[in-house]
Backbone as JSON, one array per atom type, in Angstrom:
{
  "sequence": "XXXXXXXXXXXXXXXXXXXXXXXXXXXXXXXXXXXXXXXXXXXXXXXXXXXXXXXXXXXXXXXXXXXXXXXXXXXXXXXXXXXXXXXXXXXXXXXXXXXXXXXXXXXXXXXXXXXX",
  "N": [[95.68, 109.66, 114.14], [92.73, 109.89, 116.12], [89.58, 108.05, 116.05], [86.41, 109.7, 114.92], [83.7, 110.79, 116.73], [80.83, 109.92, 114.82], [78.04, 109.76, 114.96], [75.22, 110.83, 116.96], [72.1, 109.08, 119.03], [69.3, 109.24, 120.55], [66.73, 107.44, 122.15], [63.2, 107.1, 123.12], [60.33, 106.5, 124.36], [58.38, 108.32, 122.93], [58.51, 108.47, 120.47], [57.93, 110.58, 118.57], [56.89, 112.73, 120.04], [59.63, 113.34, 121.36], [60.94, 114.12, 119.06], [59.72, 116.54, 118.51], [60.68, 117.71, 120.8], [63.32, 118.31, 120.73], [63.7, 119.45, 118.37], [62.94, 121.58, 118.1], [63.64, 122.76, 120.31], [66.48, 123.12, 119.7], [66.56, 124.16, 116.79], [66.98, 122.05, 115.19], [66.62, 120.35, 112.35], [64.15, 117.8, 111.1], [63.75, 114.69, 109.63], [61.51, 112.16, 109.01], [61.91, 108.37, 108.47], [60.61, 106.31, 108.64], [58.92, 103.81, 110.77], [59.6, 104.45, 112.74], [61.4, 106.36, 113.42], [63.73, 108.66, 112.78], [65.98, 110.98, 111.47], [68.42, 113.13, 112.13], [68.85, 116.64, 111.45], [71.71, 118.6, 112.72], [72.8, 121.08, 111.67], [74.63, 123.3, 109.3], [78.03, 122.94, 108.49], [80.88, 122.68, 110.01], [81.69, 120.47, 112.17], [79.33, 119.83, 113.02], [77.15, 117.32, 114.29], [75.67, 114.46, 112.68], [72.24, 113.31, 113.86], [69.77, 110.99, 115.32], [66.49, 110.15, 116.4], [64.26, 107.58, 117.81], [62.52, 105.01, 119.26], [62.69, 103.19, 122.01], [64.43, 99.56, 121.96], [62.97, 96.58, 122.55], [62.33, 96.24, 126.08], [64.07, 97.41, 126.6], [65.58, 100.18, 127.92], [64.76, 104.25, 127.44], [67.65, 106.1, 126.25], [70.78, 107.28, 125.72], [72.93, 107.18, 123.21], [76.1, 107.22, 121.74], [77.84, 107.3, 118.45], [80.24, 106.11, 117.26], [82.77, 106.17, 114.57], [84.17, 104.03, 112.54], [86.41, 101.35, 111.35], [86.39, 98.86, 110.74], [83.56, 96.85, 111.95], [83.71, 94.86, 113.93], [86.2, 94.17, 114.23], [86.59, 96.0, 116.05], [84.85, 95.31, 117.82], [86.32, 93.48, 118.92], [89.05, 94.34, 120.2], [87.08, 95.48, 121.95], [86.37, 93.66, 124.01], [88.91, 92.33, 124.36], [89.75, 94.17, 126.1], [88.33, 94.26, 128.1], [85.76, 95.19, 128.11], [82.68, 94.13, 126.56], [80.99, 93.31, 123.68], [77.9, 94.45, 122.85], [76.03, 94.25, 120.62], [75.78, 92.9, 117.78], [77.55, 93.31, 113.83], [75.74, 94.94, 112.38], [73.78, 95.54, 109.5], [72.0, 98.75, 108.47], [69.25, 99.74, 106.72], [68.98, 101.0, 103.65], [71.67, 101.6, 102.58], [72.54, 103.29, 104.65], [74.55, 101.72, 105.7], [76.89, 100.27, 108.47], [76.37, 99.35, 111.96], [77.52, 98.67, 115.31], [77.67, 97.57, 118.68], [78.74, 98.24, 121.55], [79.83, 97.78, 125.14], [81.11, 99.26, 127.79], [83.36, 98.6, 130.16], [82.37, 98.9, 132.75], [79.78, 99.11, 131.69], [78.72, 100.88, 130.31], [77.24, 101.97, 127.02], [78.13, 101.91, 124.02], [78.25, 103.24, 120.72], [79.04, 101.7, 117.07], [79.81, 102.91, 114.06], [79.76, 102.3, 110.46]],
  "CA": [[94.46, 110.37, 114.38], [91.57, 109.18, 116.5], [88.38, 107.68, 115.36], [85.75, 110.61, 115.43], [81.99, 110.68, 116.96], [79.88, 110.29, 113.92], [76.29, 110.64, 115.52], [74.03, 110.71, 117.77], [70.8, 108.58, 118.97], [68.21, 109.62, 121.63], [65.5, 106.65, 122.31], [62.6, 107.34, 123.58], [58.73, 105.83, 124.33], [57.5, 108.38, 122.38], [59.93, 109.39, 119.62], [57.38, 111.82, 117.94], [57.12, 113.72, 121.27], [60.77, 113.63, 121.88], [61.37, 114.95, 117.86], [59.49, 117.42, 118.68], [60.84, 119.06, 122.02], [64.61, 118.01, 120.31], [64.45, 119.95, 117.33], [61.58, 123.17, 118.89], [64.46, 123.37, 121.59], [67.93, 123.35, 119.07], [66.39, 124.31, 115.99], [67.41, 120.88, 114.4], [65.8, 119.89, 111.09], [64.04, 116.26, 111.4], [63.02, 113.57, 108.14], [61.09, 110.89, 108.82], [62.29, 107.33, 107.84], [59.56, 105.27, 108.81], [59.03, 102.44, 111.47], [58.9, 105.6, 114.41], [62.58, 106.6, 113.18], [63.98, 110.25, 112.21], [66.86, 111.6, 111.31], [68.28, 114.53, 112.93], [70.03, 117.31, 111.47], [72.07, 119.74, 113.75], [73.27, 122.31, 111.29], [75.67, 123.09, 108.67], [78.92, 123.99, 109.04], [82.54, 122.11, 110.72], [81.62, 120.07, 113.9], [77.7, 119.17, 112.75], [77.23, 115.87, 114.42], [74.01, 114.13, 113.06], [71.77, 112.13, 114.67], [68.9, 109.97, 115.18], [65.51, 109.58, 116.96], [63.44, 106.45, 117.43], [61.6, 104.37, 120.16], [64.0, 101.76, 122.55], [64.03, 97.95, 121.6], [61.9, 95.9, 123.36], [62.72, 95.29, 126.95], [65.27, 98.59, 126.87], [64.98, 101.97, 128.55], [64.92, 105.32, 126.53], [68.8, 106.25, 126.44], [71.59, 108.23, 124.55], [73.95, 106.56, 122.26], [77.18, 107.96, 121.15], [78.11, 106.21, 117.78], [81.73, 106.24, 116.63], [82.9, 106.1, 112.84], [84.79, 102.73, 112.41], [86.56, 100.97, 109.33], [86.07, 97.27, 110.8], [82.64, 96.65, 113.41], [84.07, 93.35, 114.35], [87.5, 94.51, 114.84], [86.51, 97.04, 116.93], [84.13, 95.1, 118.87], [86.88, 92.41, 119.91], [89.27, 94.73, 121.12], [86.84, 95.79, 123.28], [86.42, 92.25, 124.4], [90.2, 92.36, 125.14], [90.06, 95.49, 126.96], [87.15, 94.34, 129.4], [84.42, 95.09, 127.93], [81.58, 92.74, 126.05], [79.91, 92.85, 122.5], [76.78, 93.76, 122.88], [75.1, 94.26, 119.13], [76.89, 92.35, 116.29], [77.76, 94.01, 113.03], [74.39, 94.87, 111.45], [73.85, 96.06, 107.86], [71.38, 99.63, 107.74], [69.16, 99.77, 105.19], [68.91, 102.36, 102.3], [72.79, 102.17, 102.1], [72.62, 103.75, 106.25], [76.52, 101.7, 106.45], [76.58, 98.7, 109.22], [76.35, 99.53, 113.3], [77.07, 97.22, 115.99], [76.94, 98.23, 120.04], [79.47, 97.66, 122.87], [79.53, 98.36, 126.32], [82.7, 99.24, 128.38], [84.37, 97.49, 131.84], [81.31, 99.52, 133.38], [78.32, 98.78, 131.24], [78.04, 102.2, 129.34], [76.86, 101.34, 126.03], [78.85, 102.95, 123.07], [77.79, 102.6, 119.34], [80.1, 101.98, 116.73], [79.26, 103.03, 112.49], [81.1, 102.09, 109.53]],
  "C": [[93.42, 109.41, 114.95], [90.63, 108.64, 115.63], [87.29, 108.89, 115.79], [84.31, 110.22, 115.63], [81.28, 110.76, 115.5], [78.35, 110.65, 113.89], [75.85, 110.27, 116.66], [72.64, 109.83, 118.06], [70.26, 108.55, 120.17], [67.16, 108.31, 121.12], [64.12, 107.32, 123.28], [61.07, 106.99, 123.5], [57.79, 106.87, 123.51], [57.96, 108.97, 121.95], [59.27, 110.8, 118.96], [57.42, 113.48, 118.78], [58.54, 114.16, 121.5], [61.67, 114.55, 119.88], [61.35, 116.18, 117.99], [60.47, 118.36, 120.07], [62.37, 118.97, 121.31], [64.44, 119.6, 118.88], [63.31, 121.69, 116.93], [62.74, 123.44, 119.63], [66.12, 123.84, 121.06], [67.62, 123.55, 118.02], [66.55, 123.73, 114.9], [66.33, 120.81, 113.25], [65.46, 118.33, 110.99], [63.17, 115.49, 109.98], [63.2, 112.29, 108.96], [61.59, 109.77, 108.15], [61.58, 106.32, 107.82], [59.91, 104.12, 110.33], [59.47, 103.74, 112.68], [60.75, 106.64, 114.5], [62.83, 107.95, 112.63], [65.43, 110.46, 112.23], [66.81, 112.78, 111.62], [69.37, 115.19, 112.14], [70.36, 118.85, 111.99], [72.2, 120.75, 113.19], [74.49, 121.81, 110.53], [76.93, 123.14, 108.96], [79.74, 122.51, 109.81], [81.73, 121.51, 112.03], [80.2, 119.62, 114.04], [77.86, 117.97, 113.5], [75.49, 115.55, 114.2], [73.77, 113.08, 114.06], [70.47, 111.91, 113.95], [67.77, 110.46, 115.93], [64.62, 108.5, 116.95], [63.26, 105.95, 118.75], [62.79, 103.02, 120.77], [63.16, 100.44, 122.1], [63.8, 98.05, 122.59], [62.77, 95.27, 124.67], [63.91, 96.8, 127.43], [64.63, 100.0, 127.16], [65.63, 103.0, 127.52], [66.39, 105.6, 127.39], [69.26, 107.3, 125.74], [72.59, 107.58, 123.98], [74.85, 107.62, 121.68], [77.57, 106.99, 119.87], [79.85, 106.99, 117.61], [82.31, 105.8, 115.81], [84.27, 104.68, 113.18], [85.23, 102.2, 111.23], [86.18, 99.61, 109.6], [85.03, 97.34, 112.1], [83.54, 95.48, 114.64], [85.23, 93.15, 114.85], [87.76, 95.36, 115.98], [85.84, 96.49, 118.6], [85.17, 93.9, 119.5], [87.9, 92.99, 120.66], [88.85, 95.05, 122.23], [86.87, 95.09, 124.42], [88.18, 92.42, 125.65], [90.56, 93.7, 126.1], [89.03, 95.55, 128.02], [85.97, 95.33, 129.37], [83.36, 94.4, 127.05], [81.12, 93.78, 124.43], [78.65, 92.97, 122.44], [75.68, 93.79, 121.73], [75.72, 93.47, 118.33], [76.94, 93.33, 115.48], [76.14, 93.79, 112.33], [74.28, 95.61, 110.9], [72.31, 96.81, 108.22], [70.62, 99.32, 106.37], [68.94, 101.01, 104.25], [70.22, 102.66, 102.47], [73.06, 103.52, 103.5], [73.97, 103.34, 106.25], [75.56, 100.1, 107.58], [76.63, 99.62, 110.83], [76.82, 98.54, 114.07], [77.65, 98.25, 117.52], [78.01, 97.09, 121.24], [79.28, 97.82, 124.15], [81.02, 98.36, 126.88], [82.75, 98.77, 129.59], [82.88, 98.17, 132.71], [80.59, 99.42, 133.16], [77.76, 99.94, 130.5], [78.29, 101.7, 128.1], [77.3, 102.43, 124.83], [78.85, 102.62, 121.43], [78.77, 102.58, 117.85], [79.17, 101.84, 115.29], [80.39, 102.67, 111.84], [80.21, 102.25, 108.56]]
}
């Protein structure tokens, strides 16, 4: 069995604005986390995928992130390595018990997010 999409993350310069037209336009349910951050949720039910909202790091353009559920970051991120494409987040530890993230890019430069 594959590894499945676990969420979603929209950036954007002005995450409050973009909460809003996101979850006025799909009827999503959004909680605040602090530091310009929200949690998104799509709905109940088989096939939900949550997500995110929050403001791009510094220096980065508002994007879309696909994350993908993982048992090892680090294992994941060196195949990619060997499969021609780069590393580009390390494994970094969430806090409030969020799990770890870390951020690849593929032979092309599309940027693909991996959870555990």
């Amino acid at each position: 069995m594959g590894q499945p999409v676990a969420m979603f993350e929209f950036t954007a310069r002005d995450s409050e604005k973009a909460t809003r037209f996101y979850t006025e336009l799909f009827d999503w349910k959004a909680q605040p986390i602090g530091d310009g951050y929200t949690l998104i949720d799509t709905g109940a039910g088989e096939g939900a995928i949550p997500g995110g909202i929050g403001e791009p790091q510094r220096g980065d353009v508002p994007r879309t992130t696909v994350y993908v559920r993982v048992d090892d970051l680090q294992a994941y991120l060196d195949k990619a390595v060997e499969l021609g494409g780069r590393a580009v987040v390390p494994p970094t530890a969430l806090p409030d018990g969020y799990g770890s993230f870390a951020v690849l890019a593929d032979p092309e430069g599309t940027l693909v997010g991996l959870w555990a």
